[in-house]
C-alpha positions as CSV (number, residue, x, y, z in Angstrom):
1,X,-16.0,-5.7,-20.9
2,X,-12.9,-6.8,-18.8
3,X,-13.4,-6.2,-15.2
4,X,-9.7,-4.5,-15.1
5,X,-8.6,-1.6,-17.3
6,X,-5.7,-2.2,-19.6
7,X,-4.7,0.9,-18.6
8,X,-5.6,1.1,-14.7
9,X,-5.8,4.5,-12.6
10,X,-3.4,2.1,-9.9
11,X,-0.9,1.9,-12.2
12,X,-0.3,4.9,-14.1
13,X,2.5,5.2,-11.8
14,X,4.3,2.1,-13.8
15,X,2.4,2.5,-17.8
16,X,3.4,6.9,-17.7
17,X,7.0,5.3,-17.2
18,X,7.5,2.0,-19.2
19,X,4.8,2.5,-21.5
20,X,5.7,-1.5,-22.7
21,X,4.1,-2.6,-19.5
22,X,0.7,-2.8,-20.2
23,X,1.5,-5.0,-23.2
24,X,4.1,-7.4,-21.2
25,X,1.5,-7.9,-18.0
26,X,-1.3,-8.6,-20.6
27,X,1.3,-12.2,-20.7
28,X,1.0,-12.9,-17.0
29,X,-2.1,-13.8,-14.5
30,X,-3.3,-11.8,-11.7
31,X,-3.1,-12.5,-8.7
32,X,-4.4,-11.4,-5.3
33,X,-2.3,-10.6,-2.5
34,X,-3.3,-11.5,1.3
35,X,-2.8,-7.5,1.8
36,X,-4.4,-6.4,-1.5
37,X,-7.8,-8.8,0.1
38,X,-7.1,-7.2,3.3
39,X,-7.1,-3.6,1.4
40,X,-10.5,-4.3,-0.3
41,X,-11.8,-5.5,3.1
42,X,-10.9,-2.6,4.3
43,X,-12.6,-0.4,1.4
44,X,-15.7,-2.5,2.0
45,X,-15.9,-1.7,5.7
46,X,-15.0,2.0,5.1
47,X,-17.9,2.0,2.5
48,X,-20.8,0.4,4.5
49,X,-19.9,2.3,7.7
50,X,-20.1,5.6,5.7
51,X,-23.4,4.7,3.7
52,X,-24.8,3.5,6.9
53,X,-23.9,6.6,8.9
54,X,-23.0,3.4,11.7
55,X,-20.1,3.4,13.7
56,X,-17.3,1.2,12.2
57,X,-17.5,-1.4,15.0
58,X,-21.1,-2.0,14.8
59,X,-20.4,-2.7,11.0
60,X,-18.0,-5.6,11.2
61,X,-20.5,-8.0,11.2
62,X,-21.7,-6.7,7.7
63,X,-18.6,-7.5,6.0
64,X,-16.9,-10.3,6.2
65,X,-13.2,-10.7,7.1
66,X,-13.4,-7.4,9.0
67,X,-11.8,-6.9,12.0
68,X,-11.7,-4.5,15.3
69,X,-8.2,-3.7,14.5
70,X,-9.7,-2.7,11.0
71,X,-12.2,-0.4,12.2
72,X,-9.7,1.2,14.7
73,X,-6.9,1.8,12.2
74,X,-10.1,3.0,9.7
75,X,-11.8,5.7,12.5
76,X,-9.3,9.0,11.8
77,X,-10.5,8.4,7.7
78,X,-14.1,8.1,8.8
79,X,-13.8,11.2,11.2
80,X,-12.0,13.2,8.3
81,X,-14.3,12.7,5.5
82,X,-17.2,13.7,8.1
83,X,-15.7,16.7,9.1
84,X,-15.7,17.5,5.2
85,X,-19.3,16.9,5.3
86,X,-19.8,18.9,8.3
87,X,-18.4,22.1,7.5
88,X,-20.3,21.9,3.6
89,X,-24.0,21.0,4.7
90,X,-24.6,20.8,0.8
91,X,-21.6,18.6,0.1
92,X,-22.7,15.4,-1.8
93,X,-20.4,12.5,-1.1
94,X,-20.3,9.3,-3.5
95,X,-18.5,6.3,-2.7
96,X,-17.0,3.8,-5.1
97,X,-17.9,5.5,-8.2
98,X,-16.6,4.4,-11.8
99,X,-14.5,7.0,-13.1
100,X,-13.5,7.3,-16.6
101,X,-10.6,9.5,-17.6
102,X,-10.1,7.9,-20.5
103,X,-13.3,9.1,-22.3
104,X,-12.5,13.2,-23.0
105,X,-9.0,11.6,-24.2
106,X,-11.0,9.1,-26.4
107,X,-9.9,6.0,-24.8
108,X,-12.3,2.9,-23.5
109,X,-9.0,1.1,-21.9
110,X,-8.7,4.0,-18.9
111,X,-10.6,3.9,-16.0
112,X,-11.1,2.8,-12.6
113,X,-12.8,3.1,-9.1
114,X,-13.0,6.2,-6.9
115,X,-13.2,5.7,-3.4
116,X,-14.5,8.7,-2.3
117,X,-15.8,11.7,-4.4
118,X,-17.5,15.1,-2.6
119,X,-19.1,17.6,-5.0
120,X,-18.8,21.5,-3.6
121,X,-21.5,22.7,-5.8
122,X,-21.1,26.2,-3.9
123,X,-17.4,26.5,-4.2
124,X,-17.2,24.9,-7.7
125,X,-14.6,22.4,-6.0
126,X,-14.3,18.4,-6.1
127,X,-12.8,16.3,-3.3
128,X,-11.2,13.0,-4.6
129,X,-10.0,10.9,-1.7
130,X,-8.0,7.4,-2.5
131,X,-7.5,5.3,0.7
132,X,-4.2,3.5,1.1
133,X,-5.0,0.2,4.0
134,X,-1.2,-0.9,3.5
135,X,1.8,-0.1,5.9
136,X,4.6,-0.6,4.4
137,X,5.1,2.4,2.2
138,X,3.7,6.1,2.3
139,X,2.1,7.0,-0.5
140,X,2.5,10.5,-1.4
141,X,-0.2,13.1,-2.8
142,X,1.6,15.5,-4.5
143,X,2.2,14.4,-8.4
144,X,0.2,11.7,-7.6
145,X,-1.0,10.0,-11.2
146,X,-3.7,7.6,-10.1
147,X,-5.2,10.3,-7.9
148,X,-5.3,12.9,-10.5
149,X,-7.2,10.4,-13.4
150,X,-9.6,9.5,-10.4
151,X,-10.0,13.6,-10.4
152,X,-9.7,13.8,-14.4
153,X,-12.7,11.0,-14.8
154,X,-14.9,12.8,-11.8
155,X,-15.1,16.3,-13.6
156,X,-17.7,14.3,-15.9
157,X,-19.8,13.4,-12.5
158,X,-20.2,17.3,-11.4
159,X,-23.1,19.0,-12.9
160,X,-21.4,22.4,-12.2
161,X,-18.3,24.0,-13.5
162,X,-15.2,22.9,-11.2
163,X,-12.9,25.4,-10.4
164,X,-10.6,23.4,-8.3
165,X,-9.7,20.1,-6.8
166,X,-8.8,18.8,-3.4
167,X,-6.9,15.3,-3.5
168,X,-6.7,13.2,-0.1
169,X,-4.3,10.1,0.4
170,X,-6.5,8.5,3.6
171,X,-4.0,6.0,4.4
172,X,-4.4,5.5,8.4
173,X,-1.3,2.8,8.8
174,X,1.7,4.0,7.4
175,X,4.2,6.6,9.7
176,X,4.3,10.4,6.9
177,X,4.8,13.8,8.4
178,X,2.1,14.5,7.4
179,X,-0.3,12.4,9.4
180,X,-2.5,9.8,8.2
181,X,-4.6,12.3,5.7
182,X,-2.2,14.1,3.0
183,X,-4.0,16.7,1.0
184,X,-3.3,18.8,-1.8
185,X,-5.0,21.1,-3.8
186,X,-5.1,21.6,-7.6
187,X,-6.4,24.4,-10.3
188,X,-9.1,22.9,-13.0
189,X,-6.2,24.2,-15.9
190,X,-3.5,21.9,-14.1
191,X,-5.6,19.2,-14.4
192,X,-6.4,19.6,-17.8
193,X,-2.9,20.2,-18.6
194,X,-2.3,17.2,-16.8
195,X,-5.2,15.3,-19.1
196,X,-2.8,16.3,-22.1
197,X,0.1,14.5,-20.7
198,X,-1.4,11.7,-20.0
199,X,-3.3,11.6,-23.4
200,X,0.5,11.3,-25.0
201,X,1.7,8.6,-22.1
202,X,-1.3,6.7,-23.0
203,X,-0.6,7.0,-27.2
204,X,3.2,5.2,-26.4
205,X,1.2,2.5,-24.8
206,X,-0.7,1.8,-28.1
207,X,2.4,1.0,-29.7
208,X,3.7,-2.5,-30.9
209,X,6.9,-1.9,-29.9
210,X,6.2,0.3,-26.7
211,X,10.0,0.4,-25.0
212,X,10.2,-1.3,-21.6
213,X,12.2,1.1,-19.4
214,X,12.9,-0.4,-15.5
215,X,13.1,1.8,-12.2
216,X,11.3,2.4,-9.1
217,X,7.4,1.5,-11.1
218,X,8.4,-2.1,-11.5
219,X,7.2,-3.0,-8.0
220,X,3.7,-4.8,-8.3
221,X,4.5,-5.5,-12.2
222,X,3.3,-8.3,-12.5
223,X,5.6,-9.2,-15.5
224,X,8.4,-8.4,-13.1
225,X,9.9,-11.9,-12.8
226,X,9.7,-11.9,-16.6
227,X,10.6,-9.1,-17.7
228,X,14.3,-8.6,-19.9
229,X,14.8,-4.9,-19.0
230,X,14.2,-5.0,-15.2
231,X,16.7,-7.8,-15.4
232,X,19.2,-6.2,-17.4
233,X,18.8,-2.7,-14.8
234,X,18.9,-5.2,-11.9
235,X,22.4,-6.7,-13.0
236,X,23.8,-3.5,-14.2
237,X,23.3,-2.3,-10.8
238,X,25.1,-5.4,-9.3
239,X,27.9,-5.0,-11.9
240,X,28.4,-1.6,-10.6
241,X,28.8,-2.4,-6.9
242,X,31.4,-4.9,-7.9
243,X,33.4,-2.9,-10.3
244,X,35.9,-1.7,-7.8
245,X,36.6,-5.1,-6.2
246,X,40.1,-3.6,-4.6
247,X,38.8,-0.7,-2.9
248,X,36.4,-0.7,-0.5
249,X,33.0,1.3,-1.4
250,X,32.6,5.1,-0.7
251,X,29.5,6.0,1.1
252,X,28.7,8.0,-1.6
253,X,28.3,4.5,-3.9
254,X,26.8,2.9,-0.8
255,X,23.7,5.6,-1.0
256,X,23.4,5.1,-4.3
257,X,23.2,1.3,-4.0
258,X,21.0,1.3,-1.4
259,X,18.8,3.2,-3.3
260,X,18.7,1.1,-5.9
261,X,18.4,-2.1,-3.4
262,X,14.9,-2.4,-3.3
263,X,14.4,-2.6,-7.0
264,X,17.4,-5.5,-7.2
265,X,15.3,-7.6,-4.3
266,X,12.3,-7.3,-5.9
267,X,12.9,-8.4,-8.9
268,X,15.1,-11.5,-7.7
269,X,11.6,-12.2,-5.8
270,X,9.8,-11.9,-8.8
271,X,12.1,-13.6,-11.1
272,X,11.6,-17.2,-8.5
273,X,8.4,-16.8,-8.5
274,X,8.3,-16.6,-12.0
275,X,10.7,-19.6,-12.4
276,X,8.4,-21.3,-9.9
277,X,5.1,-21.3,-12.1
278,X,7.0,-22.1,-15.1
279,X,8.3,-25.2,-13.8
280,X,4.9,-26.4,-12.3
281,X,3.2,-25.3,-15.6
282,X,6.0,-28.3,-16.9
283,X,8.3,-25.5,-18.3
284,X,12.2,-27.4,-17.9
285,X,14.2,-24.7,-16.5
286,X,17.9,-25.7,-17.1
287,X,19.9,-26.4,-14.1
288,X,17.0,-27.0,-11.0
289,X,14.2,-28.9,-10.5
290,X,11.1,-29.1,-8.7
291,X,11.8,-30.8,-5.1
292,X,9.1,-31.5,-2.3
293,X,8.9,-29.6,0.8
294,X,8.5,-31.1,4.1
295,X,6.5,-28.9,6.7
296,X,6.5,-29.0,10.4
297,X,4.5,-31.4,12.1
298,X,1.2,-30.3,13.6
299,X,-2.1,-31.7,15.4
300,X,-5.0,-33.1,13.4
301,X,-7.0,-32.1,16.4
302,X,-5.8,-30.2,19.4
303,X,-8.9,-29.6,21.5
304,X,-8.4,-33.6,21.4
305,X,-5.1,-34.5,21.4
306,X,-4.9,-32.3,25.0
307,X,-6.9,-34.6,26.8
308,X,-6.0,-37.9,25.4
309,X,-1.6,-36.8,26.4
310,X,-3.1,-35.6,29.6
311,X,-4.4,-39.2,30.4
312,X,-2.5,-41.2,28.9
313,X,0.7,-40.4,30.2
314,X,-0.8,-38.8,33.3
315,X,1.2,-35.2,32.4
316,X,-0.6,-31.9,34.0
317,X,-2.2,-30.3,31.3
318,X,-1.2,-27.1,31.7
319,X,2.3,-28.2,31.2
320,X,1.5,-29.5,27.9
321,X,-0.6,-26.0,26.6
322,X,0.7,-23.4,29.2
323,X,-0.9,-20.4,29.3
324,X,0.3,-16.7,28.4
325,X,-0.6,-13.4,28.5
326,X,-1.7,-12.4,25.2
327,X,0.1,-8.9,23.6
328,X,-1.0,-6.0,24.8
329,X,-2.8,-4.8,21.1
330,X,-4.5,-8.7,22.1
331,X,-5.8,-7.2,25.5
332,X,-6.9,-4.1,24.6
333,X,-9.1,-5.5,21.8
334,X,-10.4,-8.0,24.5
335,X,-11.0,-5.6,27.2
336,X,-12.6,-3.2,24.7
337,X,-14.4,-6.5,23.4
338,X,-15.9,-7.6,26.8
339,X,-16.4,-4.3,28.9
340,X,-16.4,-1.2,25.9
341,X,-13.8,0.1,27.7
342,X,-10.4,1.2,26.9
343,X,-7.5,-0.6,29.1
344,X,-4.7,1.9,30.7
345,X,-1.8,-0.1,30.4
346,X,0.6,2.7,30.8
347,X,1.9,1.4,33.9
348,X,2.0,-2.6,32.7
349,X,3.9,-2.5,29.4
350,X,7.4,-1.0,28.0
351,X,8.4,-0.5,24.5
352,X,11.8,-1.7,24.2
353,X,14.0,0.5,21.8
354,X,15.8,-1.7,18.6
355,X,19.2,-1.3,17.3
356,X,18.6,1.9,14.7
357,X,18.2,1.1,11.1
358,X,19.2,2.4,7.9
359,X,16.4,4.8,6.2
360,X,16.1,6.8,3.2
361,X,16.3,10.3,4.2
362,X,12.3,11.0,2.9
363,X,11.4,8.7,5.9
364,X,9.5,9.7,8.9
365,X,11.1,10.3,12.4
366,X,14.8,12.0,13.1
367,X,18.4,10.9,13.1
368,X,20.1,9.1,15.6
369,X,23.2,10.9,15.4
370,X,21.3,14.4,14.8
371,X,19.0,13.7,17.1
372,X,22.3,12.9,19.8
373,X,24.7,16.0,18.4
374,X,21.4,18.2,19.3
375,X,21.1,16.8,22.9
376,X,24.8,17.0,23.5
377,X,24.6,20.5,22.9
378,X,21.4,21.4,24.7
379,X,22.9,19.7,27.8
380,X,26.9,21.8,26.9
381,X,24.5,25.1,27.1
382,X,23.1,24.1,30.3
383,X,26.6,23.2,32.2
384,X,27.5,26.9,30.9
């Protein structure tokens, strides 16, 4: 058996919406990330910590790759899911459990990996929690796919009728309202309602000519660089940008484009990248051509270059490799490191403010110009 699912928990997201993915990405290699190995680090260390009952610090050692800035971003998950425990003494908590939500819907090509799974037996309830390492983008719990099969495949774990169940996103890093834990809480006859749906999402999936349908879920495809319908939506969106070339855009076309930005990039990211292994695989691709890259020069040795500049052209050393203060995230994991104590740098470091950026309106944190028109008039109401 594969050690991936055709049809992955991860990416129900994507195969519930273009149910032609699974059969397109079955074309293309996968291919680790540096943040999807920093995510499984991170999994790793949130696993051994928990089974250990150790502090996270005095697991890094155990797994390798981990870091102190790991285990700090990883405590308010850790404290969480203990607090669970604490306030159930007959909990039972399971990490990194096989789940298979495919097998009541009579499917062998759905399942996947739960990251944490707590059995209520008293209160008939299941806890499914899915930690998220990555920064960039807040994932959100409410009609959450990959969560709810992770939930879908558990019921088969609980030797007692479930009644309900909780679903956590743990994910520590990235800004939400919400805070780093996002919970929600769903009836069993939801989720079986929910098994339903996916049963028919699934079926589409199965067929030869399963449509490919582009949007939003194309992100992480990894048949995005090849794929005809994402490059089709991608162009139509271009064409419409451009189709008043006379008038300048309304903001009302500007939001929509914006929108719709992220998908465009993306799939201009994947398509050279694409491009790029075709033509190293010997694939002609009309119109470019492989070219070497130069990169910067650097030193074989520098511990031994130092010296040997130093006295050879009789140059202090210090001018060569001057030193500098490291961050201040770089010395309070050295403080911390050395003395296991906490640095007050309150006094010693600013945070400078950056020009504002554009955000989607979903994002965390206010608006400049509401944030401004409600200052203005606190401060009118106080000259009255």
């Amino acid at each position: 058996m594969s050690d991936h699912a055709r049809l992955s928990c991860s990416a129900a997201h994507r195969w519930t919406a273009c149910p032609g993915a699974p059969r397109l990405e079955a074309q293309f290699p996968r291919q680790e990330s540096i943040y999807a190995a920093e995510g499984t680090t991170a999994h790793a260390l949130l696993e051994t910590a928990l089974l250990l009952s150790q502090p996270l610090d005095q697991c890094l050692s155990l797994v390798p790759g981990a870091t102190e800035v790991m285990a700090e971003a990883l405590q308010p998950v850790v404290d969480w899911i203990q607090a669970q425990m604490a306030e159930n003494p007959g909990a039972e908590l399971y990490l990194e459990r096989r789940v298979d939500p495919g097998s009541p819907l009579g499917r062998d090509d759905l399942w996947g990996t739960a990251d944490i799974l707590i059995f209520f037996r008293e209160d008939r309830r299941l806890l499914v929690g899915d930690l998220k390492f990555g920064a960039g983008l807040a994932v959100e719990v409410e009609d959450n796919p990959q969560i709810r099969l992770y939930a879908l495949g558990a019921l088969a774990l609980a030797d007692y009728p479930v009644e309900a169940v909780t679903l956590a996103i743990l994910q520590p890093r990235a800004p939400h309202a919400d805070g780093p834990v996002r919970v929600a809480t769903l009836a069993r006859s939801d989720l079986d309602a929910f098994g339903e749906t996916i049963r028919a999402a699934a079926a589409l999936t199965d067929e030869d000519d399963a449509p490919l349908n582009a949007g939003e879920h194309c992100k992480f495809c990894r048949a995005a660089g090849g794929c005809a319908a994402l490059a089709d939506y991608s162009l139509s969106v271009a064409r419409e940008a451009f189709r008043e070339v006379n008038a300048p855009l309304s903001p009302e076309r500007i939001g929509y484009l914006l929108g719709e930005a992220e998908t465009v990039r993306g799939w201009l990211k994947a398509l050279e990248e694409h491009a790029l292994t075709l033509a190293r695989t010997g694939t002609e691709i009309p119109g470019w051509k492989l070219a070497q890259r130069q990169g910067n020069r650097a030193w074989i040795d520098a511990d031994a270059a130092l010296p040997h500049l130093a006295a050879t052209y009789g140059v202090d050393p210090d001018l060569l490799a001057p030193r500098k203060l490291g961050t201040p995230a770089h010395v309070e994991r050295v403080v911390k490191a050395e003395t296991k104590q906490k640095a007050d740098l309150a006094a010693l470091v600013k945070v400078p403010e950056l020009a504002p950026r554009l955000v989607p309106l979903k994002s965390p944190g206010g608006d400049v110009f509401a944030d401004a028109a409600a200052w203005f008039a606190g401060l009118e109401e106080e000259i009255a």
